[in-house]
Structure formats: structure tokens, C-alpha cells
C-alpha positions in Angstrom: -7.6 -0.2 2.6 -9.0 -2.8 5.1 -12.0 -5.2 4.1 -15.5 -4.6 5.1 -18.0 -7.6 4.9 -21.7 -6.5 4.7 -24.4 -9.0 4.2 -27.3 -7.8 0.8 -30.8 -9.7 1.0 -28.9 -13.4 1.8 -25.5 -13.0 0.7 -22.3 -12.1 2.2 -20.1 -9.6 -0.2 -16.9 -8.1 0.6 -15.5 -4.6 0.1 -11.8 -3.5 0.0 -9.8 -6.1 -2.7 -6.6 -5.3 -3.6 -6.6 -5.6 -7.7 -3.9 -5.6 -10.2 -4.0 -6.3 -14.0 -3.0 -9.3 -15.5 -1.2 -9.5 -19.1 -1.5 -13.2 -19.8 -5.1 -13.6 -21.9 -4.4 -17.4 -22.0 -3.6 -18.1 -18.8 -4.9 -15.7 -16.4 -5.4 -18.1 -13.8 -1.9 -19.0 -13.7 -0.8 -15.4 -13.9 -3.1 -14.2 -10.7 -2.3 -17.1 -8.7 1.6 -16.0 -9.0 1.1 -12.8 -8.0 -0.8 -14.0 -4.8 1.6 -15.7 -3.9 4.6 -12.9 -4.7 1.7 -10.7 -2.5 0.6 -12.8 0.3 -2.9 -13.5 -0.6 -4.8 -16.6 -0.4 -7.6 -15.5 -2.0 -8.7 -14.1 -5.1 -11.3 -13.3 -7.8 -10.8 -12.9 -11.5 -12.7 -10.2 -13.7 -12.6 -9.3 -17.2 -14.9 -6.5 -18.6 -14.2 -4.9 -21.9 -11.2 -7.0 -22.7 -9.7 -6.0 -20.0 -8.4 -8.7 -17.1 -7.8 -7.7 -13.0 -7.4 -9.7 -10.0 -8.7 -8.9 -6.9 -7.2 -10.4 -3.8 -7.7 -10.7 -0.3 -6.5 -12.7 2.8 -8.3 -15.0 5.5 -6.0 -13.6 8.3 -8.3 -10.3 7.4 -11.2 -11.8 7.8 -12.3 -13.0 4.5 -13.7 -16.3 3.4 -13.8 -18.5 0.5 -16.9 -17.9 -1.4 -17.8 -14.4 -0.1 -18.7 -12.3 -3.3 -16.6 -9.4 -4.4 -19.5 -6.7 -4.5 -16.7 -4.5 -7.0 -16.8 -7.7 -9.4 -20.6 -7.3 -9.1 -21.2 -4.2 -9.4 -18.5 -3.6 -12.1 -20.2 -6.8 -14.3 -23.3 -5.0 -13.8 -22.4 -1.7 -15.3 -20.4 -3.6 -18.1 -23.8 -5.6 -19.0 -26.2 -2.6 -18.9 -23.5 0.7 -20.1 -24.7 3.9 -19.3 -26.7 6.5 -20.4 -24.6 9.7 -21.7 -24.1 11.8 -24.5 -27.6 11.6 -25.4 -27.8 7.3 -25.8 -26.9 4.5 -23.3 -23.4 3.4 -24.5 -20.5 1.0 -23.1 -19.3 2.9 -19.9 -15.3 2.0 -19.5 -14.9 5.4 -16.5 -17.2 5.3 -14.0 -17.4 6.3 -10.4 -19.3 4.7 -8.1 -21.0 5.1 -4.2 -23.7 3.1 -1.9 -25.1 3.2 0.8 -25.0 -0.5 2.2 -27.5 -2.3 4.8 -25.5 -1.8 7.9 -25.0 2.1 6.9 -21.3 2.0 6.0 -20.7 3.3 2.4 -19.2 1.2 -0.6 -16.9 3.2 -3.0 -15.7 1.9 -7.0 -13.9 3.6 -9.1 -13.0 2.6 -12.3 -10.9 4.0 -15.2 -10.1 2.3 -18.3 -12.1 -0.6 -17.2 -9.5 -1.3 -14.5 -9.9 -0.5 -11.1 -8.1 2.4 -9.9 -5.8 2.1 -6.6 -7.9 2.1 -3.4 -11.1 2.3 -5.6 -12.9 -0.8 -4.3 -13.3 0.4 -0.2 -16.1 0.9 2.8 -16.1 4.0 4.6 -18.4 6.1 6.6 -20.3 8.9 4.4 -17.7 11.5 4.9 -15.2 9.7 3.4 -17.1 8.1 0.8 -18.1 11.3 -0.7 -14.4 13.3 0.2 -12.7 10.5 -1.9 -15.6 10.7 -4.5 -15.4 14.6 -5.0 -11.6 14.1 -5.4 -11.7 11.4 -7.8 -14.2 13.5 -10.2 -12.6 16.3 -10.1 -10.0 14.4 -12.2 -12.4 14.6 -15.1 -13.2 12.0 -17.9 -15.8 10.1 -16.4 -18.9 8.7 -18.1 -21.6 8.0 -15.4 -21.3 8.4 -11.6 -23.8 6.1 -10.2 -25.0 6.1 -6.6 -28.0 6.6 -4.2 -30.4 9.4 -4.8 -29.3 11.3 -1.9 -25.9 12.1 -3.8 -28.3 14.2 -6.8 -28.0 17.0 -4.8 -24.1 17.0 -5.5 -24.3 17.9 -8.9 -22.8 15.3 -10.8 -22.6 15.4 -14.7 -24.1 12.2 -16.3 -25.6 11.1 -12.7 -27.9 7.9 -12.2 -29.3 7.4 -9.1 -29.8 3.7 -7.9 -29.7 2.1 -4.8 -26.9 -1.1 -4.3 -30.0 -3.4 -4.1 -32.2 -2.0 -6.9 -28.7 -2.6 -9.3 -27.6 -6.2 -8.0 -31.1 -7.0 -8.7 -32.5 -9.5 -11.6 -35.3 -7.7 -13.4 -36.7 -10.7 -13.6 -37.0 -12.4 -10.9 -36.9 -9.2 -8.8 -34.1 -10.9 -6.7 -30.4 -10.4 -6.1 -29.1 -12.9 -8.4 -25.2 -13.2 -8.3 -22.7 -15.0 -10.6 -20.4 -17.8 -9.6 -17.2 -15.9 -10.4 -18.2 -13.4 -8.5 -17.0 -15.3 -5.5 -13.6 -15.5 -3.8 -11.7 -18.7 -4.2 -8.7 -20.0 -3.3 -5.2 -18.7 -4.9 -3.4 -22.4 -4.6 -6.0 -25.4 -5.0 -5.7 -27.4 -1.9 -2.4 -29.8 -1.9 -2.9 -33.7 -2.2 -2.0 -36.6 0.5 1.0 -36.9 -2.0 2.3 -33.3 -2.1 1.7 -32.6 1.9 4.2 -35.5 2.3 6.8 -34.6 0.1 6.6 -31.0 1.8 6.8 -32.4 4.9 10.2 -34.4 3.6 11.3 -31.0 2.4 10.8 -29.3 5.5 12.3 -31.6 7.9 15.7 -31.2 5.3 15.3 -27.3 5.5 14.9 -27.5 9.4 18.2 -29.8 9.7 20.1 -27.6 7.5 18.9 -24.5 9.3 19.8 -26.0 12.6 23.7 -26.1 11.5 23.6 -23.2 9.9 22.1 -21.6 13.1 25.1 -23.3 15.2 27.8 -21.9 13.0 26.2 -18.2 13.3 26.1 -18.6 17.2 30.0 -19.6 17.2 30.7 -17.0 15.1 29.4 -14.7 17.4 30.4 -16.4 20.4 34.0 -15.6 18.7 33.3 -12.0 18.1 32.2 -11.6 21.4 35.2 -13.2 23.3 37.3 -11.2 20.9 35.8 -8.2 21.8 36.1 -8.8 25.3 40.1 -9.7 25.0 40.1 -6.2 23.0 38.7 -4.2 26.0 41.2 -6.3 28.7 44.3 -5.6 26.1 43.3 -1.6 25.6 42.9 -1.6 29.9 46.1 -3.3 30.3 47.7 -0.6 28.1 46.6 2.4 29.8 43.6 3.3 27.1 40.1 3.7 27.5 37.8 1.5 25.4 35.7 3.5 23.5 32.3 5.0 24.2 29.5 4.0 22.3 27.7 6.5 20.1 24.3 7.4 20.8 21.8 5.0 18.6 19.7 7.4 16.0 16.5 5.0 15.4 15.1 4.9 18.6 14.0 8.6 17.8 12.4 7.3 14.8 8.8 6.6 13.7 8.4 2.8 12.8 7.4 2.2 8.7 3.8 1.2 9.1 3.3 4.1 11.5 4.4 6.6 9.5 3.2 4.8 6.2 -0.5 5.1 7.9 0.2 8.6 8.8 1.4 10.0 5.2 -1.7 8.2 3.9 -4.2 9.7 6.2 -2.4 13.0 5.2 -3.1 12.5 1.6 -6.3 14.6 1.7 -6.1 17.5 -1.0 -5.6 15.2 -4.6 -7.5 17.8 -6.6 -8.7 20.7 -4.3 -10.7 23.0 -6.7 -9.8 20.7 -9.6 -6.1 21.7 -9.6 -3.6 19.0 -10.5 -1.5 17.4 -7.7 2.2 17.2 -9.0 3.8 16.1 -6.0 3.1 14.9 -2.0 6.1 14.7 0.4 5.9 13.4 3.6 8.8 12.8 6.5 8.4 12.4 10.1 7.9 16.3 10.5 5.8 17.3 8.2 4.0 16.7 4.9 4.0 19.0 2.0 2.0 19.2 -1.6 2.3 20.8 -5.0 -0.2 21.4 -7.5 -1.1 23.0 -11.1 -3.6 24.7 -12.4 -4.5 22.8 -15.4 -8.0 24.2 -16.7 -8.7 25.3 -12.9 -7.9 28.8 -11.4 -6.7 30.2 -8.0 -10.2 31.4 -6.8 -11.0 27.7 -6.7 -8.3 26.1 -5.3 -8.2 29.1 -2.8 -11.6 28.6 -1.9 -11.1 24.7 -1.1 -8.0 25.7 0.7 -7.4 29.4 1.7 -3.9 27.7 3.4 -2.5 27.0 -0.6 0.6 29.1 -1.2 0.4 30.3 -4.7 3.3 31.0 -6.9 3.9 34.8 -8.5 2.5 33.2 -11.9 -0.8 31.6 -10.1 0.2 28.7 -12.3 1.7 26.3 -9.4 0.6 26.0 -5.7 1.7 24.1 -2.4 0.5 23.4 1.1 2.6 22.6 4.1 1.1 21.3 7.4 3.5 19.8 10.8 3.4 16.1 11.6 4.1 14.3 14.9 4.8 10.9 14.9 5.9 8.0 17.6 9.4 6.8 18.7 9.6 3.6 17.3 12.3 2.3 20.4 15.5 0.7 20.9 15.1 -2.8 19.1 18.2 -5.6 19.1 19.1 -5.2 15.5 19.8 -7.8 12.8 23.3 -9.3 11.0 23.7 -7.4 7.6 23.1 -10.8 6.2 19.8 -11.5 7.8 18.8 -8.3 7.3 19.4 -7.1 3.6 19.3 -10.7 1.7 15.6 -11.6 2.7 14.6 -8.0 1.7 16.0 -8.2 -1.3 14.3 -11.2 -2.4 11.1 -10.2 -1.4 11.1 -6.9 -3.4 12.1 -9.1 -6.3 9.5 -11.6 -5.9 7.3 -8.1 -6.2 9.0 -7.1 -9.4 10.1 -4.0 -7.4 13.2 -2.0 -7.5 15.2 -1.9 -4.2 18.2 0.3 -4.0 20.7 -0.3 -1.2 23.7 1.3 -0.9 25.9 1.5 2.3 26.6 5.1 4.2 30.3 5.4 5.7 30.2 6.5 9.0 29.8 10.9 9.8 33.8 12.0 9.8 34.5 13.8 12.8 34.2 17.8 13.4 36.6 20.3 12.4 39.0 20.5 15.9 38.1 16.8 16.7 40.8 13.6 16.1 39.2 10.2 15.0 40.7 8.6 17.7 38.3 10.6 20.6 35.3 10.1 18.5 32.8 7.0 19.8 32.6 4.4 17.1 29.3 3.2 16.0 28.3 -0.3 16.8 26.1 -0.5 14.2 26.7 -0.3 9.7 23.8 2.1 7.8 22.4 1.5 4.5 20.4 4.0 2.8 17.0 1.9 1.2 15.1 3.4 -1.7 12.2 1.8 -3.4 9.3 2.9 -5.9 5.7 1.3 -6.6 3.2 2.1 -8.8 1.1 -1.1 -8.0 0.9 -2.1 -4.1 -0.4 0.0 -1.5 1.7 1.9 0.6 0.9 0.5 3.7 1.4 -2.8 2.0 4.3 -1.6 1.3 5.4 -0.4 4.6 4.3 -3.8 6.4 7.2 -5.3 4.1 9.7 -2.5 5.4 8.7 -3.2 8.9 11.8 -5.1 10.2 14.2 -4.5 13.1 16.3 -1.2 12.5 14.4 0.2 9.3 13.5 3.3 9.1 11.5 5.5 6.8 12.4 9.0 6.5 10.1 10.5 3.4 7.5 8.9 1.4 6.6 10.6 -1.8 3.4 10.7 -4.3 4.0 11.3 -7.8 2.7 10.4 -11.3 0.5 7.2 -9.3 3.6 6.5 -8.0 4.7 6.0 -4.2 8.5 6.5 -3.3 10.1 4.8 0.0 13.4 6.8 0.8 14.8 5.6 4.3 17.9 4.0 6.2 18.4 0.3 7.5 20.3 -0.1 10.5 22.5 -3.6 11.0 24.9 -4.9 13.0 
């Protein structure tokens, strides 16, 4: 989700981190400033309520500053100091849900399960999709408090407190918003030393000298390839055969990753329509697709969220198709295998992310057709498949976004998001 920054009394808070858990007690510093760096962030904020430790992280190209507070960090140490009142006594409240209406009328949205903060549940919408993405988070079940302005009372919330963002950031006893120094964002890598910039700067000018060979033995290479090619064609016209046609290219028909990444997510509407379970979301470049249980729900709720819902003979499973149109994403100059796959590769490892790669042979011709009259592709496929429980999607997709990939289905299941898709090289 992108950042919002809204300003509360005097101070600047931001909306919209990007948090992970953390596993080192000892050294949670050490451990969130890694994974910035494996993520691309610059800036973080470290929280740890109820034993439990996260990381939220944001970046200045965004828009985000050093020392802007994390309003989730705030309002989550909040609820962690005070509990909640439920089950007849105010107790420690570990699931909670959470929405505000903030000074310049967007809406703030927290969600938080097992003291952790659930994927995109730190965000700043408008109203409508504050309360869509609230309704669908507690229809999920096993939360103790939902906390939010008084206007949301009238939506029938079990355990409900109503309290404005101001009235809870407050200090009861100074009767001012008070915040806490760790609320704040701060830098992932502490700023380098005189020392350090020049020993990078030796290291860089090495890197740039060796890349500058390495760059003239690819271009003679391929100034090779080329004159071979050429002496190919002259040999095959001196012989009395025609060089052969070039088959049509298949990405240019294609949506781009973060296109269609943006698309599936804004198609992921229906998580628990009428409280039913979602098993499964599909999306390609056509069309999106879901699948759902029942769980403890039944079909005259799901069908009266959605009278679209297929049901099943048993009334036990459901699913929901809808079209999709989507972009070309053009006729780019594609990349060597080399420069294509290796930096991939390492980048999903960096991530701790699986990356399967496997190479497609090219289509054998149709029945009635020799090999020798078929067009030969001037271009090698790979089929890419990778899995994340942890990054966003369109985090995800921004990584993917590379001359001559190409995403054909994203999936949702079990909190997990599935990248299935093809890379196209030279």
C-alpha cells in the first residue's frame, strides 16, 4: 500500500509501513537493518508489544522522512499499555482491529493479529475502503476490541470502543499528544564515516574498471555473432535457400508485471463475503476467479453479499468468476540469458524467496508441417515461478518488472501469493 503522511496537533505521522517479524530477541537491530537492506528500504521503526518484535519500513523515494512517527507503532503501544475492555474486564488485547478518521479526512486502518501486524494492515484510504477492508478483516473472527470513531457504532461491532485518533494519542495528563521516541522513523544504515565513503569510493572505481572490460568483451562477442549471422544469410542466398522468417514475438501482447500485479490486487475484493472462507483467488490477464467455504457461514449469506457466487450441489464450497482487460506491455529489446536470469536470482535469494526457473523447448511443428519451413524463434523462454508469504505483491511485481518478463497468473492462498509466468531472453 502506498504512504500517507497526515500531520495530528504538531506532529507529522505516517501511514502505510511495510512490517515483518524479526526472530533475533538480542539483536533486533541488526536483524531489521538486514532485511532493509535485502528489501530496499532506508527507513525503519522497531516495535515490540507482548513479546513480540516487527519492523516497519519505509523509503525516502516515497516520500518519507527521518523522524516522521509511525502512527501504527503509536497506536499499537497505545492499545498494548491500556488492553481492552472484553469479556466482562479490561484485559491484554493481542487481536484488534482498528479505524480513524484523520485531520485531513483520509481514514487510517490497523489490524493486528497475534500482536503482529497483519499484511496491508497499517494503510490510509478514503472511508469506503477503510470500512470494506474492515468488514472483511472481521468477518475473519477472533478479535478482541475493534476500536474506531463513534460514527462506526452504528456497524455493529462486538467488543466496540469508540475513540477518536486524537482522544487515544492523547496523555491524560497533560491533555496533549505526547509521542515516544521510538516511535519515530530512523535510518536503516547509520550514516558512513569520511573513512568508509573513501574506501567505497576505491571500491567503486575497481568495480567500474572491471565492468568496463567486461562490457568490451560482451560487445565483441556480439559484434561476432552478428557478422556471423550475416555471413550465414549471404552463404544460405548464395545456395539457393531462403533465410528464415522470424516468428512472430508473444510478449508484446502481454500485460507488464506491475500492471497486472496492481490489477489482481484491486480485484481482491470478496476475502470473506458473508463470513465464508476464501480458499483460493486466481488471476491471469483475462480474468480473475475465487473459491470459498462455508465454515460456520451458510449460502443465504454469502448469496446475499454476492448473488453472482456459484454454489456447489453440497452448498459447502462456492466461486466467483468476473473478465479482466489488461494493457499490451510492447515490443521491448530483450536481455542476454546471463543478464537476465543471474541478477534475478540473486535478488530473490537476498529475499529468502524461492525462484524456480526452468527452460521451455521451443512449440514442435504441426502435424503436416517439416521443421525445416517453420520460422525459428530469435528468442530462448524460461518458465519463472515464485511464492511469498511476506512481501507485497506489488513489491513483488516491481522486482519481476524487467525486459521480457511476463506474468501470466497470480494466485492467493493460505496468506500466500503465487507468481507463475515466462521470461523471454535472447
Amino acid at each position: 500500500m502506498p504512504i500517507h503522511i497526515t500531520q495530528i496537533s504538531t506532529r507529522k505521522f505516517i501511514c502505510g509501513l511495510f512490517w515483518q517479524s524479526l526472530s533475533r530477541p538480542r539483536d533486533l537491530l541488526r536483524e531489521a537493518a538486514e532485511l532493509g537492506g535485502k528489501i530496499d528500504s532506508d527507513l525503519l521503526v522497531l516495535r515490540n508489544e507482548h513479546g513480540n518484535a516487527q519492523a516497519g519500513y519505509a523509503h525516502t523515494r516515497d516520500g518519507a522522512r527521518r523522524g516522521m512517527y509511525s502512527l501504527a507503532a503509536a497506536i499499537s503501544n497505545r492499545i498494548a499499555a491500556d488492553g481492552g475492555y472484553y469479556d466482562e474486564g479490561r484485559q491484554p488485547a493481542n487481536n484488534w482491529l482498528a479505524a480513524f478518521r484523520l485531520p485531513d479526512d483520509m481514514w487510517a486502518y490497523f489490524a493486528v493479529r497475534d500482536s503482529n501486524f497483519l499484511p496491508n494492515g497499517d494503510f490510509a484510504g478514503s472511508r469506503e475502503e477503510v470500512i470494506d477492508r474492515l468488514l472483511g478483516d472481521y468477518a475473519l473472527g477472533g478479535w478482541n476490541i475493534v476500536i474506531g470513531d463513534a460514527e462506526l457504532e452504528a456497524l455493529g461491532f462486538h467488543h466496540f470502543s469508540k475513540c477518536s485518533i486524537e482522544t487515544l494519542l492523547e496523555d491524560e495528563k497533560k491533555g496533549r499528544i505526547r509521542t515516544r521516541r521510538w516511535w519515530a522513523l530512523r535510518q536503516v544504515r547509520p550514516r558512513l564515516s569520511p573513512l568508509h565513503l573513501i574506501v567505497i569510493a576505491g571500491i567503486l572505481i575497481l568495480l567500474t574498471a572491471a565492468g568496463a572490460l567486461s562490457w568490451n568483451t560482451y560487445k565483441q562477442k556480439k559484434e561476432q555473432e552478428e557478422r556471423d549471422r550475416a555471413l550465414e544469410a549471404a552463404r544460405r542466398k548464395m545456395l539457393g535457400k531462403a533465410v528464415p522468417g522470424q516468428m512472430p514475438h508473444p510478449w508484446p501482447a502481454a500485460p507488464l508485471p506491475q500492471a497486472m500485479a496492481k490489477a489482481c490486487v484491486d480485484k481482491l475484493t470478496w476475502i470473506a463475503p458473508g463470513g465464508w472462507t476464501l480458499d483460493e483467488f486466481v488471476c491471469s490477464a483475462q480474468k480473475v476467479s475465487y473459491k470459498w467455504s462455508r465454515g460456520s457461514s451458510t449460502a443465504g449469506y454469502l448469496l446475499a453479499k454476492l448473488p453472482q457466487a456459484a454454489l456447489e450441489i453440497n452448498g459447502d464450497k462456492a466461486g466467483y468468476a468476473e473478465s479482466l482487460a489488461l494493457p499490451a506491455g510492447g515490443d521491448e529489446k530483450l536481455l542476454d540469458a546471463e543478464q537476465a536470469l543471474r541478477p534475478l536470482q540473486s535478488r530473490f535469494q537476498l529475499l529468502g524467496m524461492p525462484l524456480k526457473i526452468a527452460l521451455v523447448p521451443p512449440p514442435k511443428p504441426m502435424p503436416g508441417i517439416a521443421e525445416k519451413d517453420v520460422p525459428l524463434p530469435d528468442w530462448q523462454t524460461y518458465s519463472l515461478k515464485a511464492s511469498t508469504s511476506g512481501m507485497p505483491p506489488l513489491e513483488v511485481a516491481a522486482i519481476l518488472e524487467k525486459p521480457g518478463i511476463r506474468i501470466q497468473k497470480i494466485s492467493y492462498r493460505a496468506s500466500t501469493w503465487t507468481f507463475e509466468g515466462v521470461m523471454y531472453v535472447k
